[in-house]
BAFI-3210 file (N, C-alpha, C; in Angstrom, 3 decimals, decimal comma, padded with zeros to 6 digits):
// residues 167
n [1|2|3|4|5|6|7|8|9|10|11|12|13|14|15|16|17|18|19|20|21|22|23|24|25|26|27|28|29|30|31|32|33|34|35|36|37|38|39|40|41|42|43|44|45|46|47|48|49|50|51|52|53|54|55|56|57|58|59|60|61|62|63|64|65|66|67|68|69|70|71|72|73|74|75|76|77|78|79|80|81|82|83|84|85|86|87|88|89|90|91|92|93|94|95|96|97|98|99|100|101|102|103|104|105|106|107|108|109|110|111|112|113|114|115|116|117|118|119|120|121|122|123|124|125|126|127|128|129|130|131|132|133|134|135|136|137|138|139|140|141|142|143|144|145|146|147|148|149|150|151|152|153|154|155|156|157|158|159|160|161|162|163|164|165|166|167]
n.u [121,052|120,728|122,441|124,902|124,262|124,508|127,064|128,560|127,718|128,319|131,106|131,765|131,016|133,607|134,942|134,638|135,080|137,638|138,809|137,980|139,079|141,560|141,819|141,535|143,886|146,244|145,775|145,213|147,170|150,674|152,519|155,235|158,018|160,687|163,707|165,918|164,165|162,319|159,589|156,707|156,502|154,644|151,880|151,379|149,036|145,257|144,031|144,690|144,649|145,577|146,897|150,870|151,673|154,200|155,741|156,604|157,827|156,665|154,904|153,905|150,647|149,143|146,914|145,345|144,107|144,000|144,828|142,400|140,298|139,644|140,279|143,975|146,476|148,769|149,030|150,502|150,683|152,942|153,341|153,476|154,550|156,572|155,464|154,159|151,650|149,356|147,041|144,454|144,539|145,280|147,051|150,329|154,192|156,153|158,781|159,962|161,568|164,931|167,483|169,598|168,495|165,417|162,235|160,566|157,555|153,420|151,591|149,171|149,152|151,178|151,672|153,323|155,415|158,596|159,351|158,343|159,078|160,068|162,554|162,217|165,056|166,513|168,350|166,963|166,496|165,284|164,973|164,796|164,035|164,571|166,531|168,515|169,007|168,095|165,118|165,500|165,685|165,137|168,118|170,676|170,998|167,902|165,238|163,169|159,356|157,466|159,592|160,857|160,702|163,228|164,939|168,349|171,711|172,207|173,139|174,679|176,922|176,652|176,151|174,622|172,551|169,603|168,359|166,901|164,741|161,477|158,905]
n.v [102,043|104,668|104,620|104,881|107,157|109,366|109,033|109,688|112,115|112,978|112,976|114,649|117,316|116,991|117,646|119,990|121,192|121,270|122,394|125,219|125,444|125,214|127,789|129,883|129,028|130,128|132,926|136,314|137,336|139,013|142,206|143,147|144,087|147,130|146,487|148,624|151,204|150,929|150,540|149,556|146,923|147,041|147,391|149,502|151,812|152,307|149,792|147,848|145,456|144,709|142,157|141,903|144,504|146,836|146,661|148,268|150,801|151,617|154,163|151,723|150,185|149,572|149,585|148,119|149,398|151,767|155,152|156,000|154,723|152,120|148,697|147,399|146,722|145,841|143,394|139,749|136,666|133,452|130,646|127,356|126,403|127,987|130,443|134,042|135,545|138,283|138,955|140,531|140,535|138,225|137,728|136,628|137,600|137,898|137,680|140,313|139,700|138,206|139,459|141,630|144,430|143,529|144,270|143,742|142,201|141,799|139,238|136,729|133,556|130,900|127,947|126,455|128,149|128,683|131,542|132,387|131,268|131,894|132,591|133,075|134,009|133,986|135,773|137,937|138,504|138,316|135,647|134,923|131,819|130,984|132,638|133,236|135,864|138,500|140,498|144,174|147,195|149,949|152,313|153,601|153,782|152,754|154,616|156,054|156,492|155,235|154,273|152,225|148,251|146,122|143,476|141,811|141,270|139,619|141,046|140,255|140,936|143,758|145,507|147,710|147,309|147,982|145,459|143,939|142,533|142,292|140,312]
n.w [012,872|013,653|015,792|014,451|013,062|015,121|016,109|013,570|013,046|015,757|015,574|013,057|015,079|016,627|014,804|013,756|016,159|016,440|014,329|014,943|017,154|016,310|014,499|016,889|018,013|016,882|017,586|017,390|016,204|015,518|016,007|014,109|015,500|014,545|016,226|015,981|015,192|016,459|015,354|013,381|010,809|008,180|006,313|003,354|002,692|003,707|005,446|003,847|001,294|-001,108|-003,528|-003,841|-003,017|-001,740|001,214|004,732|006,418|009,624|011,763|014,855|015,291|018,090|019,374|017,319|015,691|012,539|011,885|011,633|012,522|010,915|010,937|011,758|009,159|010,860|012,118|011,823|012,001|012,475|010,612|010,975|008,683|008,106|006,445|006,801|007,411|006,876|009,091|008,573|005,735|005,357|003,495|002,412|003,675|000,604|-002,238|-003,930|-006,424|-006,468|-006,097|-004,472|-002,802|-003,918|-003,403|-000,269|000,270|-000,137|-001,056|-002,647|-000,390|-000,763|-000,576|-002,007|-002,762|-002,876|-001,874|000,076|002,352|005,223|007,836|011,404|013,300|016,574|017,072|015,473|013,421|010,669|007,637|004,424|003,088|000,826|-000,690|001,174|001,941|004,274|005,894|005,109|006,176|003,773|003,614|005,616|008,434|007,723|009,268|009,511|009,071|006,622|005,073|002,495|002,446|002,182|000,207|001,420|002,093|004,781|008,282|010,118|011,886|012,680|014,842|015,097|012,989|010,917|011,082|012,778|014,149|016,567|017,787]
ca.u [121,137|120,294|123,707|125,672|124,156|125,218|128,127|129,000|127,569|129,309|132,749|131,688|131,306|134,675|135,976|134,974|135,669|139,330|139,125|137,839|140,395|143,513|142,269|141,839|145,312|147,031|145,812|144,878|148,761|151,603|152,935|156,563|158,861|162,003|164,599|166,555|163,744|161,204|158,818|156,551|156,253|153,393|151,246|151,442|147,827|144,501|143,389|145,149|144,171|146,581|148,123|151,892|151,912|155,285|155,732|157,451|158,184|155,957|154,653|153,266|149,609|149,634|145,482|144,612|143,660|144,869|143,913|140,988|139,009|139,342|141,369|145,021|147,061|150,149|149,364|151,293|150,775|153,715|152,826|154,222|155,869|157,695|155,407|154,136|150,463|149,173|145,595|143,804|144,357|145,145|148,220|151,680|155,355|156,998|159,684|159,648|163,002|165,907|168,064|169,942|167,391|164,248|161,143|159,530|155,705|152,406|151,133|148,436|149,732|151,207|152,627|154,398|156,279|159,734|160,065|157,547|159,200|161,498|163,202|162,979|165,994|166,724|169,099|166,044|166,624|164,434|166,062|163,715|164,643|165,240|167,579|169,167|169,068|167,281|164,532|166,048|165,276|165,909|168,731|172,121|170,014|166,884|164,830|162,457|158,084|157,208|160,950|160,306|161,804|164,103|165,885|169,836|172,569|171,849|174,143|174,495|177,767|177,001|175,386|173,956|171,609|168,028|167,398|166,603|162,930|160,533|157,526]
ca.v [103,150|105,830|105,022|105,407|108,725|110,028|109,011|110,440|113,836|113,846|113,344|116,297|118,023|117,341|118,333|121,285|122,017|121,432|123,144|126,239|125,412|125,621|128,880|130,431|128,999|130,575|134,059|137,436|137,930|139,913|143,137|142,934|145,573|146,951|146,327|150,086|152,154|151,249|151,128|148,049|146,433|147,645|147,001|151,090|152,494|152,112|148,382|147,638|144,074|144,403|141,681|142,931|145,727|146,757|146,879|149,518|150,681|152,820|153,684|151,035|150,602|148,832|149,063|147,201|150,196|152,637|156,474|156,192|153,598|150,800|147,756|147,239|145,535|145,642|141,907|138,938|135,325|132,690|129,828|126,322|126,229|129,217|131,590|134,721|135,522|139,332|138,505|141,427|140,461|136,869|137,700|136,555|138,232|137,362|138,881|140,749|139,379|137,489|140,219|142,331|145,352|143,326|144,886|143,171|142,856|140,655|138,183|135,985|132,975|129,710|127,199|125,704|128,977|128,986|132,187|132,536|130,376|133,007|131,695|133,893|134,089|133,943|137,108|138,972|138,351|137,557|135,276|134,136|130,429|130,455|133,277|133,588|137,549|139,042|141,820|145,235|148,944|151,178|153,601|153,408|153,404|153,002|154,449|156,636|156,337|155,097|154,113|150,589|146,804|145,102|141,691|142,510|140,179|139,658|142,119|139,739|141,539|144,447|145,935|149,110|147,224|147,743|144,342|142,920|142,730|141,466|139,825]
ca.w [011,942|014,517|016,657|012,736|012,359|016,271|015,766|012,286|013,772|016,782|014,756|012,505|015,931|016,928|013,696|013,729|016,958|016,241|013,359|015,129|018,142|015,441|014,332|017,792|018,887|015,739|018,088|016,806|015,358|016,442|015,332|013,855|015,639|014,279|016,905|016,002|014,939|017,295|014,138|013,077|009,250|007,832|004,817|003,407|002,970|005,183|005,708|002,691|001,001|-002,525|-003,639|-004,547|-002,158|-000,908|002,424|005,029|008,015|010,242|013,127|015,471|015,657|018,923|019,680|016,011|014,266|011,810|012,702|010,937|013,224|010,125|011,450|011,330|009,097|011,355|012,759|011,691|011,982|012,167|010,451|010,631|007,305|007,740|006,430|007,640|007,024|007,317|009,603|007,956|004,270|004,751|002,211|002,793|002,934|-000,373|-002,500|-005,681|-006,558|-005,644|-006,340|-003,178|-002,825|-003,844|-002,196|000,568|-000,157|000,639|-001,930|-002,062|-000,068|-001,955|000,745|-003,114|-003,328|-001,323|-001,563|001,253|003,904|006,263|009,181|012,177|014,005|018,041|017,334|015,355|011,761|009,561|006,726|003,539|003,173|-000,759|-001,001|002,438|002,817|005,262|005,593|005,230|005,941|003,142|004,511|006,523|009,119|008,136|010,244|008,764|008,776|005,125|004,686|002,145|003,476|000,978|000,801|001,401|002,870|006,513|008,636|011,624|012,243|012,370|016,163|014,292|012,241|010,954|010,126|013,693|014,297|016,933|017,294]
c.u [121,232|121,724|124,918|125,782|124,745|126,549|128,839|128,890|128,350|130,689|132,597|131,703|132,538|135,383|135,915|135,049|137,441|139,496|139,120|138,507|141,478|143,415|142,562|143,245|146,145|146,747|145,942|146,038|149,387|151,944|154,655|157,378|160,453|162,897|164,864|165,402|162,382|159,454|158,205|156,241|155,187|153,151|150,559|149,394|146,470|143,781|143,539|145,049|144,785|147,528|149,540|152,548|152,646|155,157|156,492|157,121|157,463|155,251|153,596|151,548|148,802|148,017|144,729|144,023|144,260|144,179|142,528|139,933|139,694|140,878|142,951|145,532|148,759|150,435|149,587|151,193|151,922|153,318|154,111|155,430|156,690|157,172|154,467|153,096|149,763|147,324|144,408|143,380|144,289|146,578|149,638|153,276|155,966|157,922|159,281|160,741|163,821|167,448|168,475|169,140|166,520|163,284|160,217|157,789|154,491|151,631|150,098|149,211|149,695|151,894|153,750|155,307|157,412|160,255|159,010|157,670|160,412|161,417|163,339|163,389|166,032|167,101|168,091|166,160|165,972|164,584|165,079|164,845|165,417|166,109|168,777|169,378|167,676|166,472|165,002|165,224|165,881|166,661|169,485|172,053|168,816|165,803|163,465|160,851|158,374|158,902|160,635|161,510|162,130|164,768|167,633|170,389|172,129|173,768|174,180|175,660|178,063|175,734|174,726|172,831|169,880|167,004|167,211|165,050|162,495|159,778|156,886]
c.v [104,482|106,268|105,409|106,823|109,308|110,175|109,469|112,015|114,395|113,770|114,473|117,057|118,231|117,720|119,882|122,440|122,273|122,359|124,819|126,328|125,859|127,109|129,787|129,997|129,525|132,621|135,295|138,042|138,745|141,150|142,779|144,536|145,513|147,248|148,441|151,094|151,885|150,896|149,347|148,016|146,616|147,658|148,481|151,355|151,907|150,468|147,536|146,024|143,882|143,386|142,283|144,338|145,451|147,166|147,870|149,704|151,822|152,704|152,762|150,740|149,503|148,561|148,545|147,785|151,521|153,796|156,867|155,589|152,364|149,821|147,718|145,954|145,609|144,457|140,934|137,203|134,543|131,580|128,717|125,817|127,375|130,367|132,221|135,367|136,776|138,718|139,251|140,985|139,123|136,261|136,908|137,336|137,279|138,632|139,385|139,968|138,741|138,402|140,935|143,636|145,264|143,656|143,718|143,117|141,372|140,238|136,969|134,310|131,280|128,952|126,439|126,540|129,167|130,320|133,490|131,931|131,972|131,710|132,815|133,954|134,459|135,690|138,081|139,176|137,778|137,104|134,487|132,829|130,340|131,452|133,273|134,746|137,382|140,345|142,643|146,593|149,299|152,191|152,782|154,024|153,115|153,300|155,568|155,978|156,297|154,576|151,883|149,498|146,443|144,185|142,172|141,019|140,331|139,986|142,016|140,145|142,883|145,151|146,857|148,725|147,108|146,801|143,073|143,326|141,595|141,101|139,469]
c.w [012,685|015,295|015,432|012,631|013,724|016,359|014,444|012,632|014,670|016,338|013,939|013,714|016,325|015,950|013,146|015,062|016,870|015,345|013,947|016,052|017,155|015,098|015,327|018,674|018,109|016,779|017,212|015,755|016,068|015,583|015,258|014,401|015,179|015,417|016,704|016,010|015,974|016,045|013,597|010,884|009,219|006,158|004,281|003,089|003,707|004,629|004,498|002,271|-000,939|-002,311|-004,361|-003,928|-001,889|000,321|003,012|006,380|008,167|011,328|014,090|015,634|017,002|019,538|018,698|015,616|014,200|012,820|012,595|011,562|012,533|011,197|010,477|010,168|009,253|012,101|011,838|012,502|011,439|011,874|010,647|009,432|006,798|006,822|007,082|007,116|007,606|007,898|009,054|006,559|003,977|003,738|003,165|002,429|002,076|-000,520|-003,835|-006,711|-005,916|-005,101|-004,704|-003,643|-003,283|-003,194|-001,570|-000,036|000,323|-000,854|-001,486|-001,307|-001,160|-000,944|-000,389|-003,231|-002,072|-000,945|-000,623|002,609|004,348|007,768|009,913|013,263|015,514|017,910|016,673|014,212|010,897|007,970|005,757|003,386|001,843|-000,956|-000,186|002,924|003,454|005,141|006,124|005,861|004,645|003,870|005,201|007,769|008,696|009,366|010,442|008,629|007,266|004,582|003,732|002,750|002,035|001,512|000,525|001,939|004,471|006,784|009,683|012,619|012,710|013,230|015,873|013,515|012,076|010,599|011,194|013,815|015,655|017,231|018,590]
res [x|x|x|x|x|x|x|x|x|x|x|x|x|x|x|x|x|x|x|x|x|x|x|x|x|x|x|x|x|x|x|x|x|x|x|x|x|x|x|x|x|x|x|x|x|x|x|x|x|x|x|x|x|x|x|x|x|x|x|x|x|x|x|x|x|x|x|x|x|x|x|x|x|x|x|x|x|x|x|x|x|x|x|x|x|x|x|x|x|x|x|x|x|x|x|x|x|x|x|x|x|x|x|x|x|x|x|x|x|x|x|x|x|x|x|x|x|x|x|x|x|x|x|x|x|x|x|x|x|x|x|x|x|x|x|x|x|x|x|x|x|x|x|x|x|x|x|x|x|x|x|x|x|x|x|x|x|x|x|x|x|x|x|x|x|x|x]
***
């Protein structure tokens, strides 16, 4: 009975050492930079935790916090099933829409909803799976602090564009 219970314990031990291994190999997150503007995706006001919030471009916060002290939420987790998990809030990028100029934004995460898988690209494109556009800048450049991200056609043609990002 005694070697039953050691053994039942020490498998809960290893299970939650794995468990606490997977989260520390998933790593603190990355910041998303925009290729043209220099400028990372950003979840708009301080340490922001709304589901629905649109997202936007601004400047970098490259030591994990806003100006204020409070922690960033400019880090980014790639998950396995293709989506992309803000570390701060926990939320995920979805869309508002399917529509060309749908706003980017962070939603609570649904691994059932496809229109939370993105695929991102070698060349720096980030392409939601269920529509096939890619995340935008607002603007012909975008390139603009506070400037919002929308879903557009991916503009893989087109060497000028603000819709390479990386991570």
């Amino acid at each position: 009975m005694i070697s039953k219970a050691i053994t039942i314990t020490a498998a809960a031990a290893i299970s939650v050492m794995f468990v606490i291994g997977s989260a520390k190999a998933e790593g603190p997150g990355k910041l998303i930079v925009n290729e043209l503007s220099g400028k990372c995706l950003d979840v708009p006001g301080i340490s922001n935790k709304t589901p629905g919030t649109p997202l936007q471009l601004y400047d970098c916060e490259v030591n994990g916090f806003e100006v204020n002290g409070k922690e960033s939420d400019q880090f980014w987790v790639f998950d396995r099933k293709g989506q992309i998990r803000n570390t701060l809030s926990g939320m995920c990028i979805d869309i508002a829409g399917t529509e060309k100029d749908s706003l980017i934004q962070v939603e609570t995460c649904d691994t059932a909803n496809p229109a939370q898988v993105w695929i991102f690209h070698e060349n720096g494109f980030i392409e939601n799976e269920a529509t096939g556009k890619c995340i935008n800048v607002a603007g012909t450049p975008g390139t603009a602090t506070n400037t919002p991200l929308l879903l557009s056609e991916c503009e893989v043609g087109n060497p000028q564009t603000d819709q390479r990002w990386r991570a």
